[in-house]
N, C-alpha and C positions, 0 to 999 in steps of 0.2 A: 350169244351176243347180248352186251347188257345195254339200256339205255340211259344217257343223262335224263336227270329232270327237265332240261330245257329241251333233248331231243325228244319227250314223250309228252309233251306240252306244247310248246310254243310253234313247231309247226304246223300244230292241228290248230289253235288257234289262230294262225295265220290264212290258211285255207279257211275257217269261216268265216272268220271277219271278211276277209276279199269276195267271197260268197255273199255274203250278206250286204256286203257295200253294195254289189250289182243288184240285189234284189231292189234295196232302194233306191236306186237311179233307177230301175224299172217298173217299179211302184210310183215311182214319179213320174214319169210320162204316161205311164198306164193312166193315172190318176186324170191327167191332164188331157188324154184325148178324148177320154169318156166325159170331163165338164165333173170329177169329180173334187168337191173342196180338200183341200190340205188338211184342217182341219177335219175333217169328217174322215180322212181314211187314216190319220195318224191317233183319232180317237176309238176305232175297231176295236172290240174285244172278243174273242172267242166265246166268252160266257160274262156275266155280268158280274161277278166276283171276279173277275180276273183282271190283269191290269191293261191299259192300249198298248195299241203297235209303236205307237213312238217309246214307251217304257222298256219295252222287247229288245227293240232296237238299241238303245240307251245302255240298256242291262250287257248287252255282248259287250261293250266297252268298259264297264265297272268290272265286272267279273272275270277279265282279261289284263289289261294292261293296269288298268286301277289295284287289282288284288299283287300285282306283282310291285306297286307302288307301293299298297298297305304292309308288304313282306318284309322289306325292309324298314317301316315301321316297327312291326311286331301285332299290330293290331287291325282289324276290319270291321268295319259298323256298317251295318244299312246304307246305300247313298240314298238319302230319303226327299234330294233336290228334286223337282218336276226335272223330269225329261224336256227337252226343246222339241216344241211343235211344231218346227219349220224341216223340209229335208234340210236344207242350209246344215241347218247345228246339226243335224242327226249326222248327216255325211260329213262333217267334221270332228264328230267325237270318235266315229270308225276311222279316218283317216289319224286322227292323231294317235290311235290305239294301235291301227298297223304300224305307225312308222316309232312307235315304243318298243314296241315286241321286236321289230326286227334292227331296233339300234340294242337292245337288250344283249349282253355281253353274259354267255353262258356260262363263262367262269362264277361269276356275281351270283347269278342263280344256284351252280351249285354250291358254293359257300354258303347261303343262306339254308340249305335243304334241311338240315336237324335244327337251325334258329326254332326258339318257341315263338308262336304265331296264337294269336286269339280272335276267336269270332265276338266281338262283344254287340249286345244290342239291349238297352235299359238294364234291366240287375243279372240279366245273363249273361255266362261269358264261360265258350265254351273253347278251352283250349286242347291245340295242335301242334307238331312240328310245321315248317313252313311246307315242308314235301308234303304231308297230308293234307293238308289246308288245299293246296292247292290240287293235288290229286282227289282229294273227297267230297272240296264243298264248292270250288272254283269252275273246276274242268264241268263236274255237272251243269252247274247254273248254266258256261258258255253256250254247249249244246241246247238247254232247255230255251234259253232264251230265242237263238236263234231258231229253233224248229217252233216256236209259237208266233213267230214276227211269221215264218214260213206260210205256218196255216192260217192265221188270221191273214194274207194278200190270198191265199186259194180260196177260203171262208168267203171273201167279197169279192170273187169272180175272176182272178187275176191270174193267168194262160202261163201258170209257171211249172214245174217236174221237178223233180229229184235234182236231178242234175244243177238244177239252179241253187238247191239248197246245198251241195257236196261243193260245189266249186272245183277251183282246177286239182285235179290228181296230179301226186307227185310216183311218176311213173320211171319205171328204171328205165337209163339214160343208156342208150344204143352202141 
C-alpha cells in the first residue's frame, strides 16, 4: 500500500494541532485556577536559550498550514513575527490552521509534490522538492514544536500525560 503526500501529512497534522488546541484550552484554565498570569505561562521556557510556550504554540501553525501556504509559493522564510500573547490569538491561529488543512484539497498537494520549494533565511537558501520540504523540514518542526509547548505545561506543574499530547487516535472503524 502506498501513501499520498497528504495522506502521510496532513492527518498527523491534524491530530496534533487538535491535540495541542486542548492542551491550550487546558493551559488556560489550568492557568486561571491557580491565579497564574497569562503572560507569565505563555512566557515559560524550558531553558533559557529556547524560545516560550506561546512561540511553541505559534510554531505548530507556521510549520503546518503556513508551510503548506509557503508551497505554493515556492519559498519559506522564518516567520520571525512575535507570536500572540493572549490564548485568544494562540487559539485562533490553531483554529485557522485546522480548518486550512482540513479544507486542503489533496489533489493540490499532490500536484505540487516534485514543485521546487526553498528554505530561505538571509543569504541562505537551501533547496527542496515540495515533498521533501515538507517531509524533512516541516513534519519535524510540527512534532518538535508541539512536544516543547508539551513539556514546558509539565515543566510548570500542569496534570497533563501522553495522551494529551497524542490526541484522538484514528482507530480502525468496526
Amino acid at each position: 500500500m502506498s501513501l499520498s503526500l497528504h495522506e502521510a501529512i496532513v492527518p498527523n497534522w491534524l491530530q496534533l494541532l487538535e491535540a495541542t488546541a486542548r492542551l491550550l484550552d487546558k493551559a488556560e484554565g489550568w492557568a486561571a485556577e491557580r491565579g497564574i498570569a497569562e503572560a507569565d505561562l505563555l512566557g515559560a521556557r524550558l531553558a533559557d536559550d529556547m524560545l516560550p510556550l506561546a512561540y511553541q504554540f505559534k510554531s505548530c501553525w507556521v510549520h503546518s498550514a503556513n508551510a503548506i501556504q509557503r508551497c505554493r509559493e515556492g519559498e519559506f522564510s522564518p516567520h520571525l513575527q512575535e507570536p500572540p500573547m493572549t490564548w485568544a490569538g494562540l487559539r485562533e491561529g490553531l483554529t485557522q490552521a485546522i480548518a486550512a488543512l482540513r479544507a486542503l484539497d489533496p489533489a493540490e498537494l499532490e500536484a505540487m509534490a516534485g514543485n521546487d520549494m526553498a528554505f530561505a533565511f538571509g543569504d541562505n537558501r537551501l533547496p527542496f522538492t515540495v515533498q521533501d520540504f515538507l517531509l524533512s523540514f516541516s513534519n519535524p518542526n510540527v512534532f518538535f514544536h508541539a512536544a516543547t509547548a508539551y513539556d514546558i505545561l509539565r515543566m510548570k506543574g500542569m496534570p497533563i500525560g501522553k495522551r494529551d499530547f497524542m490526541g484522538r487516535l484514528r482507530m480502525k472503524a468496526a
